[in-house]
N, C-alpha and C positions, 0 to 999 in steps of 0.2 A: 674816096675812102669814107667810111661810118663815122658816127660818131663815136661809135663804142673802139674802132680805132683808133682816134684821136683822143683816146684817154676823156672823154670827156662825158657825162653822165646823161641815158638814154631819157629823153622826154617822156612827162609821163603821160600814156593813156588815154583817155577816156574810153573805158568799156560801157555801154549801157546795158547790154546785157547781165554781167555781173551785180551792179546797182540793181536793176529790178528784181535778181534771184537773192539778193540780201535783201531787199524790202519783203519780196512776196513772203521769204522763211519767217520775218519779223511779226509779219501782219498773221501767219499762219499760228506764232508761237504762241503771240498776243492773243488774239483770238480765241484758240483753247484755252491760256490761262484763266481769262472771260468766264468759257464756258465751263470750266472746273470750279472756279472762285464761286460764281452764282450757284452752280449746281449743289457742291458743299455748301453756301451760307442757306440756302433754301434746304437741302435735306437735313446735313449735318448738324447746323447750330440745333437745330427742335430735340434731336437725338440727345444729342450731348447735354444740351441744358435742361431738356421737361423730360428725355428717354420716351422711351416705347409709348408709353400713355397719352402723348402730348400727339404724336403721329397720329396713334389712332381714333383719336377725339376728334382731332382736326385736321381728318385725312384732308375733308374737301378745301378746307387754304391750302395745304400744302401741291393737293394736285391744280388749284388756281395759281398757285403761283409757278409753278415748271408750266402748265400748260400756257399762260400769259408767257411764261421768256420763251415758248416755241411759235408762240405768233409772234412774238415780237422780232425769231431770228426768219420766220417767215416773210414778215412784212418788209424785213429787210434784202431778202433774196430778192422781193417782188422788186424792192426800188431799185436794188443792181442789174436786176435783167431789164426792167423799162426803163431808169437812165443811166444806162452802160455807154451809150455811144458818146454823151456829154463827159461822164465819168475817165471812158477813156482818151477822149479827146482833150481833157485836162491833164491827164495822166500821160498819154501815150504819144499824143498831135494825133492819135487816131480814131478816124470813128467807126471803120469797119473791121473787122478783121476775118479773110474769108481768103482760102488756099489758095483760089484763084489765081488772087493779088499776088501773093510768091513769085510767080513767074516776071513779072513785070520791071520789079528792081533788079532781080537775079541776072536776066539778060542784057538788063543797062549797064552793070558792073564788069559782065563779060566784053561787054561792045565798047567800053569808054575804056577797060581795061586794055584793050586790043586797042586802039586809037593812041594811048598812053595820054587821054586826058586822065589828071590826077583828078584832080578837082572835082568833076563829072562822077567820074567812079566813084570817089571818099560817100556823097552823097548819096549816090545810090546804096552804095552797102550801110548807107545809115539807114536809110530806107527800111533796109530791106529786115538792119537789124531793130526796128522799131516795132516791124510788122511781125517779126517771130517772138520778142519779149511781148508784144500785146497779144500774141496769144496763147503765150505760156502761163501767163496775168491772167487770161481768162481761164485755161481750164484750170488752174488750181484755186482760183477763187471759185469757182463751180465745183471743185471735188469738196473742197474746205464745207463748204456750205452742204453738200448731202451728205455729208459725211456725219455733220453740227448734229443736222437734223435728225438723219437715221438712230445716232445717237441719244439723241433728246426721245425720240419715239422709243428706244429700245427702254432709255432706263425710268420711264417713264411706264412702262410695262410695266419692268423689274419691281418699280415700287409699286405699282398698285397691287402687282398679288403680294410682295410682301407688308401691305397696309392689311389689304384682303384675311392675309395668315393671322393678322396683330388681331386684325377685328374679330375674327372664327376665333382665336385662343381668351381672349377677351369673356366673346358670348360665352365659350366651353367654359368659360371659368366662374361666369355668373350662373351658369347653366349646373353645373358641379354643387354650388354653394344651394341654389335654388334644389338641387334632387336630396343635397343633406339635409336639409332643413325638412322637404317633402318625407325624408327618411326618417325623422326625427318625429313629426305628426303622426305618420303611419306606426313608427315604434309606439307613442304616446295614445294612439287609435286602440291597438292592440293592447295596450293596458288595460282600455276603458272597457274593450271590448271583452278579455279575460275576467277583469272587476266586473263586467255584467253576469257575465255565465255563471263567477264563482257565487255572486247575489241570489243570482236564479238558483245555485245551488243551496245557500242557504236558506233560502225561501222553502225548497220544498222539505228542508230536515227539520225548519221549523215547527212545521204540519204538524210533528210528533209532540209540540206541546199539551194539548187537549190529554193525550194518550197519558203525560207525566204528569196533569193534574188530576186527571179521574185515579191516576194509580197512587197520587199524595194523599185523595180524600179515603180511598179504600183503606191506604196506610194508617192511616190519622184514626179511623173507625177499627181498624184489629187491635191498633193500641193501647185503643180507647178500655176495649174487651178486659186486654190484660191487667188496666191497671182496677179492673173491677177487685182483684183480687189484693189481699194484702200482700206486701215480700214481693210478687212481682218484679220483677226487672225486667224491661222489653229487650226481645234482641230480634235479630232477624231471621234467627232460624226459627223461632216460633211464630212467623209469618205464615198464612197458609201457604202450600205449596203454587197453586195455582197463580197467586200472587207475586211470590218470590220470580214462579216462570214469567209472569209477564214483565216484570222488574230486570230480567235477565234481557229478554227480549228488544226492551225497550234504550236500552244499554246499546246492542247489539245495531237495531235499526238507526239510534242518535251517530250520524259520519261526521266526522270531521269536516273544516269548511274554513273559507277564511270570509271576513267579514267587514265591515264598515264600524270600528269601534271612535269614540270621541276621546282624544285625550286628556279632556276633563278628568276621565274615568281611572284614566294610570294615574292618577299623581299621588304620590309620598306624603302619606302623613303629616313628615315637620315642614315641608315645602308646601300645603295646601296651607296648614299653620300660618306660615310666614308671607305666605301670599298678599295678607293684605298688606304687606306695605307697599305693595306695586304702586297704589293710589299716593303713594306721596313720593314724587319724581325728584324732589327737592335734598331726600337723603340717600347717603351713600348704601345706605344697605339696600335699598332697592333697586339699586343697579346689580347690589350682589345675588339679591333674591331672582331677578330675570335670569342673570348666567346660571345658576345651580337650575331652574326649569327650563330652558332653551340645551341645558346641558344631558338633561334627565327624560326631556319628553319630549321635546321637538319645541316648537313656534307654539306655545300654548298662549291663550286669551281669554281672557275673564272676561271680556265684554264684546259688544260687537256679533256679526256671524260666526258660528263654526261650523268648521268642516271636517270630517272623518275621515280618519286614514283606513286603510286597509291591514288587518292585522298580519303582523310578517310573516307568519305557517297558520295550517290549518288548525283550528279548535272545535271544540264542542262544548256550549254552554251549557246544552240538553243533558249531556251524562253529570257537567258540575252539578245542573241541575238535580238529579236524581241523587247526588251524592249529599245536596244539603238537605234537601226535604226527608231524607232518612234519618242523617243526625240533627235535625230539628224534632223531629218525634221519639229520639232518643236512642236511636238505632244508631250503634258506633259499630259494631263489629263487622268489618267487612267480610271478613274470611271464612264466614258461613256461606257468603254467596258466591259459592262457587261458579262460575261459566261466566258472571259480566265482563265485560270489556270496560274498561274505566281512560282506555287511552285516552290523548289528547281532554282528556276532560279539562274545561276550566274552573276551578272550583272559586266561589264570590257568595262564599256565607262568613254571616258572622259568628255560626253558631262551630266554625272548626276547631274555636280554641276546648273542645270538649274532649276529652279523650275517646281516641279515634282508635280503631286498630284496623291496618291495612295490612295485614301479613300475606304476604306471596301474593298481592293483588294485581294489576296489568293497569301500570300507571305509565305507562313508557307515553313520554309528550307531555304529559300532563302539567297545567299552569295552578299552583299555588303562591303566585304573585303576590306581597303586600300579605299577605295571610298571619294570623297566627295560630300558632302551633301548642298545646300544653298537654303533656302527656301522649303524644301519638305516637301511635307504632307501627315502623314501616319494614317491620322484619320480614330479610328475604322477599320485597317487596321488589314490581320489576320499574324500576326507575329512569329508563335511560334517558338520558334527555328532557330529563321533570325540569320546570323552573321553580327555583324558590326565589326567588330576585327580590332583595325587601321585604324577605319574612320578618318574622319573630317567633324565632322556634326554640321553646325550654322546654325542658325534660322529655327530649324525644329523643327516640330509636330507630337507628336506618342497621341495627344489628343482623344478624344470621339469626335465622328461623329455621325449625325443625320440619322436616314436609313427613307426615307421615308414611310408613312404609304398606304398601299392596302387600305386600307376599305374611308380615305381621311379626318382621324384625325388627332391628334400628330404622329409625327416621334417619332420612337425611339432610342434613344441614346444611343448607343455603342463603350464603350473605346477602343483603339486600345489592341492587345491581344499579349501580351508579354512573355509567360511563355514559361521559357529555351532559351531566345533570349540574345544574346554575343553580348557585349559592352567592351570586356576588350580591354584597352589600345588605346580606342575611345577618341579621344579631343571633349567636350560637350559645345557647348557656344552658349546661347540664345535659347537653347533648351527646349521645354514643352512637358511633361508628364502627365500631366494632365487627370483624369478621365480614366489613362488606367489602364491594371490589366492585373497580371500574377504570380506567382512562379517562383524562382529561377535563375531572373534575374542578369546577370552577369557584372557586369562594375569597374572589378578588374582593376587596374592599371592604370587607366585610368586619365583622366583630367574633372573633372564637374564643368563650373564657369554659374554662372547666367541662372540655370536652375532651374526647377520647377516640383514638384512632387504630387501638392495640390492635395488631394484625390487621390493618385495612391495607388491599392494595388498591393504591391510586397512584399511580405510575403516571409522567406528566401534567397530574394536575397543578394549580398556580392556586397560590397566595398570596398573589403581588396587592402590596397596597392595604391590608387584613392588619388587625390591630389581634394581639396574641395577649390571652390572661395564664392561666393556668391551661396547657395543655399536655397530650399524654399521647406518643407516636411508639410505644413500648412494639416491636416486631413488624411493625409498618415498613412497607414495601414502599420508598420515597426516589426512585427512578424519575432522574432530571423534575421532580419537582422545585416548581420558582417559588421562592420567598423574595424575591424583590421589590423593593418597596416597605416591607412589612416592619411594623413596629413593633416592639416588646419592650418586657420592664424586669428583664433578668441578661445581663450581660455575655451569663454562659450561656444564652439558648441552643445556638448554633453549638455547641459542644453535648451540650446535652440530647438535643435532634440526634446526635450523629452517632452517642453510644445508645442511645433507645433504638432506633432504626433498625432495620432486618440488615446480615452483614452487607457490608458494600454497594448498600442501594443509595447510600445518602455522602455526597461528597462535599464534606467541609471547608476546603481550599477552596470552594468554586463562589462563597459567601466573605463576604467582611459585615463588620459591625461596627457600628459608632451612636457617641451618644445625639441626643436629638430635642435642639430649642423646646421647651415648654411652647412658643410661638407656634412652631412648625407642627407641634402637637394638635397645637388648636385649627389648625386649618384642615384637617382631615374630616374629610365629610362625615363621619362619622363620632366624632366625636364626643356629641355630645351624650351617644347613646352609649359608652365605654364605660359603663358600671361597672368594676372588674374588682368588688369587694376591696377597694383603697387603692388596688397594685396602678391605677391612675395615677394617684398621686407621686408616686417614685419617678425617679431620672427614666425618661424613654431613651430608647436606641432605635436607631435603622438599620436595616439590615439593606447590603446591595450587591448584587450581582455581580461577581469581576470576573467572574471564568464561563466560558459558553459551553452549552451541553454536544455530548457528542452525540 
């Protein structure tokens, strides 16, 4: 009878088969772990810790270090295949293993089994189970190890083209910065290159000077004629004709152009004034005198090289030109000279404060910059887009003018044409507006005392930031004009705008009013130029925007 009959509990075991297929799985699991662990601290950690940048910098560590652990799991295949027989015969008591061999114990087990030696048999089937785990040992230590490897060779690919990818998105990316930058020269190329042509343009409308002086000496000598006589008054229509044509002409030839100007040449009167204090770095006002010209004219320098900007639109100095050396010899009436073209003219005399008359004359573009103005008259004049930017204009006329009638009825009366014509930071006093019309008229910052707007339509123009004396909007077309900013010294302005104005063009609600520091007073750029017959001296208000135009 068994033991397991005899209640008594079956002895245990010894499989060795089971033992080496729990070792082989251990050493297989281990193994991998190995080769994960390394694989992640050699890819991973770089990724994680430095990211993309750190790979691609230092591809070639990275691929020394996977490449060194694949000789290393090489170098290790080599020593299990050359001492495998020692290996196994530590491991196994065996040093060969080879099919062969199978048959040999197999039949000893059958033969002793058949004999009914135990003993004989037990031993053989140890045999035989020795000879089949050594070589179940061998091929999954031989699969393990091509498997390591194949692996290590595949992701060892993977990462080179994706270093590969890091590195080409890398180049494209310095590649990218380097064609902006390339873009950037070729846009700054084509400036220079534009600035050359426009040069070359100037240069040749220059030519025309000679043409404007022999036609100033010819002017100068008919002058001369007329004031032979007593009472004389010169004008230009007692120019000879031949002269007038070439004066017409020469008008006509002067193009537009933009040019190389020095910003020396812009600057503002009280700011050229106040300039010298720049030399003493040591007061506060000279930090203030830098911001009001870095504010007004760009990077200006008194000392040192300078450099010339290019003027922002095209000009013509040659027509200002022709316009001074007329009222230099005392020719003011323009409106005799019928056919010049006076656009973009830049006028830089100092002889404009003369009374001028420009009636219906063809001033569209034209810069009267910094200029002053006394008595001139610009009725029915064609203005669009004129700069007066830092005038000083009294007792002038941008009124309606009468055009004479062809057929030999009424004339017909024509406002001066003001749309997109710059008045910022222009002193306004004794000025009329009257009957002209334009859009988008600009007379930001400026000074307006005792001027007059009856019937003007200027529909979106701004007076943000304008200090107001005595003005006069009686039938004025005031469509979304801004007053924001603007100061006054009458509480009721805004009531008063709103019953002067043409109906429903000026909306009241859309402004508030408050009073306004003497402090706050003084800080407006203009202030000091606010002669406004005392009305400076009373309480100021501001006026500010709270409702948006539709």
């Amino acid at each position: 009878m068994s033991d397991d009959k005899q209640g008594q509990p079956a002895p245990e075991v010894d499989r060795p088969g089971e033992r080496a297929r729990a070792f082989n799985a251990a050493m297989a699991t281990l193994g991998i772990a190995i080769v994960v662990f390394i694989v992640g601290v050699v890819v991973g950690f770089p990724l994680a810790t430095f990211g993309v940048e750190f790979v691609t910098a230092n591809g070639g560590l990275v691929f020394g270090l996977l490449f060194g652990f694949l000789v290393l799991v090489l170098v290790v295949t080599a020593v299990l295949m050359i001492f495998r027989r020692q290996i196994w015969e530590s491991l196994f008591k065996r040093s060969e293993v080879e099919m062969e061999r199978f048959a040999r114990p197999l039949s000893e087990v059958a033969r002793f089994a058949a004999q009914q030696k135990v003993a004989e048999a037990t031993d053989s089937a140890r045999d035989l189970a020795e000879l089949v785990l050594a070589r179940y040992a061998w091929v999954s230590t031989r699969r393990w190890l091509m498997a390591t490897i194949t692996a290590f060779i595949a992701a060892i690919a993977a990462l080179a083209g994706s270093a590969l990818l890091f590195q080409q998105n890398q180049l494209l990316r310095t590649q990218i910065g380097l064609m902006q930058d390339q873009n950037g020269r070729i846009e700054e190329q084509n400036r220079f290159i534009q600035s050359q042509i426009e040069l070359g343009e100037a240069q040749r409308s220059t030519s025309i000077v000679p043409e404007i002086l022999e036609i100033g000496a010819q002017v100068a000598q008919e002058v001369a004629g007329f004031n032979t006589f007593a009472g004389d008054q010169p004008a230009i229509a007692m120019l000879s004709p031949g002269l007038r044509a070439r004066i017409i002409a020469a008008t006509t030839a002067a193009r537009p152009y933009r040019y190389l100007r020095n910003p020396l040449t812009d600057l503002d009167e009280n700011l050229l004034m106040s300039s010298g204090l720049l030399r003493r770095t040591d007061l506060a006002a000279s930090a203030t005198v830098r911001q009001q010209l870095d504010a007004a004219n760009g990077a200006v320098q008194f000392a040192g090289e300078q450099s010339g900007v290019m003027s922002d639109r095209p000009l013509s100095p040659e027509r200002g030109q022709i316009i001074g050396l007329l009222i230099s010899n005392g020719l003011t009436d323009f409106s005799t000279l019928n056919g010049a073209d006076f656009s973009f003219a830049e006028v830089r005399s100092t002889s404009t404060g003369s009374s001028i008359r420009f009636h219906f004359a063809a001033l569209r573009f034209a810069n009267f910059d910094r200029q002053l103005l006394v008595g001139a008259e610009f009725d029915g004049a064609y203005l669009e887009h004129a700069r007066f930017r830092n005038a000083n204009i009294n007792y002038t006329r941008f009124t309606a003018g009468e055009l004479p009638s062809i057929t030999g009825g009424a004339g017909l009366k024509q406002g001066a044409q003001l749309s997109g014509a710059d008045f910022s930071g222009a002193i306004l006093k004794h000025v009329s507006f009257d009957g002209s019309r334009g859009f988008g008229i600009n007379f930001d910052g400026g000074v307006v005392h005792n001027t007059t707007f009856a019937g003007t339509s200027m529909a979106g123009s701004t007076f943000r930031n304008a200090i107001f004396g005595v003005v006069d909007f009686s039938g004025a077309d005031l469509k979304s004009v801004d007053f924001d900013g603007a100061i006054v010294f009458d509480a009721g302005f805004l009531d008063t705008v709103a019953k002067q104005a043409s109906p429903e063009s000026f909306v009241r609600d859309r402004f508030e009013i408050a009073p306004l520091a003497a402090e706050e007073f003084a800080r407006h750029p203009r202030w000091s130029d606010a002669w406004l017959d005392g009305l400076e001296a009373r309480q100021a208000y501001r006026i500010t925007r709270v409702g948006a135009f539709e």
